[in-house]
C-alpha positions as CSV (number, residue, x, y, z in Angstrom):
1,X,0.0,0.0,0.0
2,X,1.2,3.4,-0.8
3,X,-0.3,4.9,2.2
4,X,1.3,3.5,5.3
5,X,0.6,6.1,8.3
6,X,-2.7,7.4,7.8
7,X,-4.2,8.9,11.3
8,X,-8.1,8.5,11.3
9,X,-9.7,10.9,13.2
10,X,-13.3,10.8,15.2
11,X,-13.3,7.6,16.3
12,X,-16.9,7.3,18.6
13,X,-19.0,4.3,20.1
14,X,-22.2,4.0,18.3
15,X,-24.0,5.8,21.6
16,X,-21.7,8.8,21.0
17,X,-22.7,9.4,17.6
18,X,-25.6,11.6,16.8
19,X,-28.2,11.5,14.7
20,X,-26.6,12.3,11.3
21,X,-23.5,10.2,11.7
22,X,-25.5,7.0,12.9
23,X,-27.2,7.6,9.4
24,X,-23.7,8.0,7.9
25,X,-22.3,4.9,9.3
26,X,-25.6,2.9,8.4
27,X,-25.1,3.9,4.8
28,X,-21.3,2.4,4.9
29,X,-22.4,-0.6,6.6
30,X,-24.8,-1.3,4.0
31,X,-22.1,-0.8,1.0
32,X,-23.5,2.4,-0.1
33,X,-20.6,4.6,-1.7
34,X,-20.2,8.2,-0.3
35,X,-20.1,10.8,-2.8
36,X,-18.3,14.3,-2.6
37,X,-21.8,16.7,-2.2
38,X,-23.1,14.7,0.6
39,X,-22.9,15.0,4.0
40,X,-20.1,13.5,6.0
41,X,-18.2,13.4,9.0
42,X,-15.2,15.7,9.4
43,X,-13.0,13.1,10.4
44,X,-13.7,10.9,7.5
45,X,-13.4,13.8,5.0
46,X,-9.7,14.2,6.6
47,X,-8.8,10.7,6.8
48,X,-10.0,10.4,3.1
49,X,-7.5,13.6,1.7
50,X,-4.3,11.9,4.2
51,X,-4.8,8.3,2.5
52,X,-5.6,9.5,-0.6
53,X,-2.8,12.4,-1.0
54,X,-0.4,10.4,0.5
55,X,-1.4,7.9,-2.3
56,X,-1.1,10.2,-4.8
57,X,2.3,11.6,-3.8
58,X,3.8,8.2,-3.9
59,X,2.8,7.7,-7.2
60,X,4.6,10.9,-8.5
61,X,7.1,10.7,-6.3
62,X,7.5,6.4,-7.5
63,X,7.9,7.8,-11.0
64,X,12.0,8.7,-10.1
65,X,14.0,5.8,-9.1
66,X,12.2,4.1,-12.4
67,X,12.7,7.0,-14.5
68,X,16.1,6.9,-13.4
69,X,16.7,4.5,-15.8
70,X,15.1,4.9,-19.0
71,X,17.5,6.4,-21.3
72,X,19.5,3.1,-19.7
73,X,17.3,0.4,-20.5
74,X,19.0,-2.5,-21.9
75,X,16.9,-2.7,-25.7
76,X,14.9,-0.4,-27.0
77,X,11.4,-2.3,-26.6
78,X,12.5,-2.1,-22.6
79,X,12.5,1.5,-23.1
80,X,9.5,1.9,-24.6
81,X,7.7,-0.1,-21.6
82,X,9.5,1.5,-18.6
83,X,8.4,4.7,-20.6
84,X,5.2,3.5,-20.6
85,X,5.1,2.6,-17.4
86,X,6.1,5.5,-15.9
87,X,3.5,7.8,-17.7
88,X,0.7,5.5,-16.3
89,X,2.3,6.4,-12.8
90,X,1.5,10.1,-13.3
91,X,-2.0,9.6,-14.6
92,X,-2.2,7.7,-11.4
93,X,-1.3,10.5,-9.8
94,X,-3.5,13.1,-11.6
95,X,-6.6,10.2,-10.9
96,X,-5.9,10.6,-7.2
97,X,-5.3,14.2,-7.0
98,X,-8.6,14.5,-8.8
99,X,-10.3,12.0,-6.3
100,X,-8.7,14.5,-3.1
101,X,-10.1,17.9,-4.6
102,X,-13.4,16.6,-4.4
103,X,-13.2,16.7,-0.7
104,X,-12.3,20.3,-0.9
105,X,-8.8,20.6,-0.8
106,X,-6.7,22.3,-3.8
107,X,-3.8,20.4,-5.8
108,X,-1.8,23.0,-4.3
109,X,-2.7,22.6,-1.2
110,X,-1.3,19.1,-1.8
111,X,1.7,19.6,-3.5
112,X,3.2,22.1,-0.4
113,X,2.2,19.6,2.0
114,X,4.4,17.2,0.7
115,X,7.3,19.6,-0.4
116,X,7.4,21.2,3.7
117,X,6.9,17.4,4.6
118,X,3.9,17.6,6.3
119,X,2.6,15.3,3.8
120,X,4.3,11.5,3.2
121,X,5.0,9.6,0.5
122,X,5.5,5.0,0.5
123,X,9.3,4.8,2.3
124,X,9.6,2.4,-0.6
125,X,10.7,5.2,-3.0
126,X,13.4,6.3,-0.6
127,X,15.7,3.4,-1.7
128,X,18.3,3.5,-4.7
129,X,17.4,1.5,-8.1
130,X,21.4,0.9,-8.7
131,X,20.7,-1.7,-11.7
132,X,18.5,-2.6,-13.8
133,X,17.8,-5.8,-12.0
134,X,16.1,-3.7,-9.6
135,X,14.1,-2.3,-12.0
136,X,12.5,-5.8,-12.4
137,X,12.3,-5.8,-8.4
138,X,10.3,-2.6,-8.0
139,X,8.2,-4.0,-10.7
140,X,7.6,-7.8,-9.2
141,X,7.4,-6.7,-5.2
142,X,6.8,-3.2,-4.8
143,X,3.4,-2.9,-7.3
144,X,2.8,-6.2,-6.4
145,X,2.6,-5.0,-3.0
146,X,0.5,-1.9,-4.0
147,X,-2.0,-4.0,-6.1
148,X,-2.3,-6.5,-2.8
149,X,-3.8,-3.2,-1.2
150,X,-5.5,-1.4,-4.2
151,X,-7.8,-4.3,-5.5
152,X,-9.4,-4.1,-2.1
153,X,-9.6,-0.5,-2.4
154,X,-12.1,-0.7,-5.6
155,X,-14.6,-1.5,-2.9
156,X,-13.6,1.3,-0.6
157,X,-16.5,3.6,0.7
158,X,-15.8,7.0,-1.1
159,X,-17.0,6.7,-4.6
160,X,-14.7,9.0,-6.7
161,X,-11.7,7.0,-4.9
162,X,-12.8,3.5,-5.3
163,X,-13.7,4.6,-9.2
164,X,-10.2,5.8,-10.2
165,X,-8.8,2.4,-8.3
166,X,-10.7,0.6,-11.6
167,X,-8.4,1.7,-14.1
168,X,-5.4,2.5,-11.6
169,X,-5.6,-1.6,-10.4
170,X,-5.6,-2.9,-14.7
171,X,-2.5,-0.4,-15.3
172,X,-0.8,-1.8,-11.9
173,X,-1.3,-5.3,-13.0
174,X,0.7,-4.5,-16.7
175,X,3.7,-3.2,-14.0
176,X,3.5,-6.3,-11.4
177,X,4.0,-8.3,-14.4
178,X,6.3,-6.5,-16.5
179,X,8.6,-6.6,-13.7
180,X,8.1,-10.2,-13.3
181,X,9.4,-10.5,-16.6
182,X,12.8,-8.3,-16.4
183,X,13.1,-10.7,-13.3
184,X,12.7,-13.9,-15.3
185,X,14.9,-12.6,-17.5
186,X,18.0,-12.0,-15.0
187,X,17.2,-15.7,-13.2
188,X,17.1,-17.7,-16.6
189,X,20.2,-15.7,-17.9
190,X,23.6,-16.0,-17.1
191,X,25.3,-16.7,-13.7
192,X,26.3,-12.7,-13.5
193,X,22.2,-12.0,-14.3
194,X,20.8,-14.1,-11.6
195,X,23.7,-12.7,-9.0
196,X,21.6,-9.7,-9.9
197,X,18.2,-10.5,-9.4
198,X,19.1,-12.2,-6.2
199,X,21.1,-8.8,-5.1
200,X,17.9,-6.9,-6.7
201,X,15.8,-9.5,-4.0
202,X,17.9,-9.0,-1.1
203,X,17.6,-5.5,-0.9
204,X,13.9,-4.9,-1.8
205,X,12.6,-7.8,0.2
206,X,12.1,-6.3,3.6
207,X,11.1,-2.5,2.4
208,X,8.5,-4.3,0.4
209,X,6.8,-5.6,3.5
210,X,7.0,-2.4,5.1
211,X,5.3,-0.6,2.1
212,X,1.8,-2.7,4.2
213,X,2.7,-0.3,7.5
214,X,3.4,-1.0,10.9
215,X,2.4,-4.1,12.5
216,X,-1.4,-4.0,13.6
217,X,-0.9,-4.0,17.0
218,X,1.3,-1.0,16.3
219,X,-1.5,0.6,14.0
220,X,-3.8,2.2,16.4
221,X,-5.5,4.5,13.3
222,X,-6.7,1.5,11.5
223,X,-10.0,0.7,13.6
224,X,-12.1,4.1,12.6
225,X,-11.0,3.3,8.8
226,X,-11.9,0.0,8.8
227,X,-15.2,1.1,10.4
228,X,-15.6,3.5,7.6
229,X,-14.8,1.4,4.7
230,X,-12.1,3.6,3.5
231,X,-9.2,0.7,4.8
232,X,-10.4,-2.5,3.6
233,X,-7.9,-4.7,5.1
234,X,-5.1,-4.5,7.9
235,X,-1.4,-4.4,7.5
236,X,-1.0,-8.0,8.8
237,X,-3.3,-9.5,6.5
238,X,-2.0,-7.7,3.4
239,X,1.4,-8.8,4.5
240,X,0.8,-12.2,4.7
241,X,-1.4,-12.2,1.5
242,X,1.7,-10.5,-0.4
243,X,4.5,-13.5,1.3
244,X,2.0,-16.2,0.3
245,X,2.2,-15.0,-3.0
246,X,5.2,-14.1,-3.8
247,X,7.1,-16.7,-2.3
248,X,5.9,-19.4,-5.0
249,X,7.1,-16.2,-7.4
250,X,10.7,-16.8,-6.0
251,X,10.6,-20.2,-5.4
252,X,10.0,-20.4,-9.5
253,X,12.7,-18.3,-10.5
254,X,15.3,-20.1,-8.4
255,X,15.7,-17.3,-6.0
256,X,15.8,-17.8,-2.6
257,X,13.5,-15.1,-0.2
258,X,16.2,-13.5,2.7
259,X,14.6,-14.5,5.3
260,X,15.8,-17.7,7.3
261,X,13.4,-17.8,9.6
262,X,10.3,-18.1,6.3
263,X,8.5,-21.5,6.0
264,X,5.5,-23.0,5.5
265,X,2.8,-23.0,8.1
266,X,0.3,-25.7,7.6
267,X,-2.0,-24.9,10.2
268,X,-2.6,-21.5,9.2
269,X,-2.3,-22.0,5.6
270,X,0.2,-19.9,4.9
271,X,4.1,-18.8,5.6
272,X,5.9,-17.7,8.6
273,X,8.0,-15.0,8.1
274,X,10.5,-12.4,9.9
275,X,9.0,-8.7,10.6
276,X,10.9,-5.9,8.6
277,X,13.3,-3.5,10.9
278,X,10.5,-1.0,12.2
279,X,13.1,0.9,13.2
280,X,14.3,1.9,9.7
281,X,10.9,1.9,8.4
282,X,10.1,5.1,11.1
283,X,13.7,6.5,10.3
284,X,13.0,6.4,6.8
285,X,9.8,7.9,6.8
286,X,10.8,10.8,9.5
287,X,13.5,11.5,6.2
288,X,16.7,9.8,7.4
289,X,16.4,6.7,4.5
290,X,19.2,6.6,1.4
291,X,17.4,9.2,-0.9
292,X,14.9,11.0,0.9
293,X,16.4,14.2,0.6
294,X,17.2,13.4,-3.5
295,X,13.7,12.5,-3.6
296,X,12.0,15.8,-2.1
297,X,14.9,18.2,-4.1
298,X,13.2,16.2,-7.3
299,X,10.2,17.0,-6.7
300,X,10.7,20.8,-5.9
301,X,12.9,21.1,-8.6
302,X,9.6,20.1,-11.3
303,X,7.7,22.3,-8.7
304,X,10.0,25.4,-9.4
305,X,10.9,24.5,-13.0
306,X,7.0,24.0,-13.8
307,X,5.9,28.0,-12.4
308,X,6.3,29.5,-15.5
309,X,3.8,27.0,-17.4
310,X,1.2,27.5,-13.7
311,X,1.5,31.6,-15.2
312,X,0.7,31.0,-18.4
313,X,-1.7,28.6,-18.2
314,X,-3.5,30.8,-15.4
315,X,-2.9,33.9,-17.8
316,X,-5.1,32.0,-20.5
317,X,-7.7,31.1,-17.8
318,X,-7.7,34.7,-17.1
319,X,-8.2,35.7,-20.6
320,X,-10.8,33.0,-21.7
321,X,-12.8,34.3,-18.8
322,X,-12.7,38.0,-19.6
323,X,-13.6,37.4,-23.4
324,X,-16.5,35.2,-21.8
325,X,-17.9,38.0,-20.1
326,X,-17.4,40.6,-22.5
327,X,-19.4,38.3,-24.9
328,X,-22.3,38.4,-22.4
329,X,-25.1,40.4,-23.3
330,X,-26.1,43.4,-20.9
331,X,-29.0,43.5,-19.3
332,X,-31.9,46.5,-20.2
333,X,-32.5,48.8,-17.2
């Protein structure tokens, strides 16, 4: 998931709630989607713009370490699908920025959030890409992780979020495989390849898991989300959906998961596993992880290199407006 620390707010008992937010709740409970003119809680409005921005930003933001290596793909048909790939992460973006202005916030409003870092971004896009073997892991394990979470989120409560997750979940599926593929590339080359890919594995194994956010019993936010249908799932369960998974993924390209302590659990139907380092995963996200502070200059540097096309596109608004008006007819005393 690409939002990993998302604070609900208004948490009540059902006798604490008055009469419009019973009415609210009963509406969720019963699967009805929540659209932006209605009435809502204030706490579920704010919840909504922190997942949802924080989504959005990771998107953008997700679109550097991968861009990072397009004029270096190996072939040219590589290049044309990283290229690809990395325009549908900015139409993911603009989806999701869309989906956060409906609740009354401005993509401005947004965008100096996350540049004075009030606003995160997934810690997953604070780690190098230093091959192109790890293009093929950020494809394989990080949107695999992200569509483990986003499927779910078709069916979350707030309409114009759970529509833009349609398309956003089909484009995600193209990048989960097409990194599969650079993968099964490397581990069915030669012997230097699949040193790669396992390198590639090593280092994006345990930041993948974090991408799902703290434990649960860590995640005290997660109960009013859940209740309001804008969470579908916890962290521990998308976690241990995402190992099941992927583990037969390894297993197939003859590389092995770093984890010594990961086997099979027949009683619960699924893998044991080894928890991430938490304490990186807070020091990363606080800004202390290998490229945060390449990551937000990035951004600010398209922020500042992009005011001149804000003027003029403002300056044509302005002028489209005035010949609008003059056009209008006047009224007779």
């Amino acid at each position: 998931m690409y939002a990993q620390m998302v604070q609900a707010e208004g948490m009540k008992a059902p006798e604490e709630m008055d009469e419009r937010e019973r009415a609210f709740q009963a509406r969720i409970d019963a699967g009805e989607k929540i659209e932006p003119k209605e009435w809502m809680p204030e706490g579920y409005r704010k919840t909504l713009i922190r997942q949802i921005s924080q989504h959005a930003h990771s998107e953008i933001v997700g679109q550097l370490p991968e861009g990072n290596w397009i004029t270096r793909a190996p072939t040219l048909e590589r290049k044309q699908i990283l290229l690809a790939k990395v325009q549908d992460e900015a139409g993911h973006g603009l989806y999701l920025y869309c989906a956060a202005e409906t609740l009354g916030v401005s993509r401005d409003e947004l965008n100096a959030q996350l540049l004075s870092g009030k606003a995160k971004y997934s810690s997953i896009f604070n780690y190098p890409t230093l091959n192109w073997a790890d293009i093929g892991a950020v494809g394989w394990l990080v949107d695999g992780a992200a569509i483990m979470n986003q499927v779910a989120l078709q069916r979350t409560s707030y309409g114009p979020y759970a529509r833009a997750m349609v398309r956003i979940c089909k484009e995600e599926s193209f990048h989960q495989r097409q990194g599969y593929t650079i993968m099964m590339k490397m581990a069915f080359g030669t012997p230097a390849q699949k040193r790669m890919a396992q390198d590639a594995l090593n280092r994006f194994w345990y930041p993948s898991l974090m991408m799902f956010g703290p434990s649960d019993k860590d995640s005290v936010h997660s109960a009013q989300s859940m209740a309001w249908k804008i969470k579908i799932n916890t962290n521990d369960e998308l976690r241990q959906k995402f190992v099941d998974q992927t583990v037969p993924q390894a297993k197939y390209l003859g590389l092995t998961i770093p984890d010594a302590d990961l086997a099979w659990n027949e009683e619960k139907g699924g893998y044991d596993f080894s928890e991430p380092d938490w304490s990186e995963f807070y020091a990363v996200l606080k800004g202390n992880g290998p490229c945060n502070a390449e990551r937000m200059a990035a951004r600010q540097k398209a922020w500042d290199d992009g005011a001149w096309y804000r003027d003029g596109l403002m300056a044509n608004a302005e002028k489209r407006a005035e010949r609008r008006f003059a056009a209008m007819p006047i009224a007779a005393e």
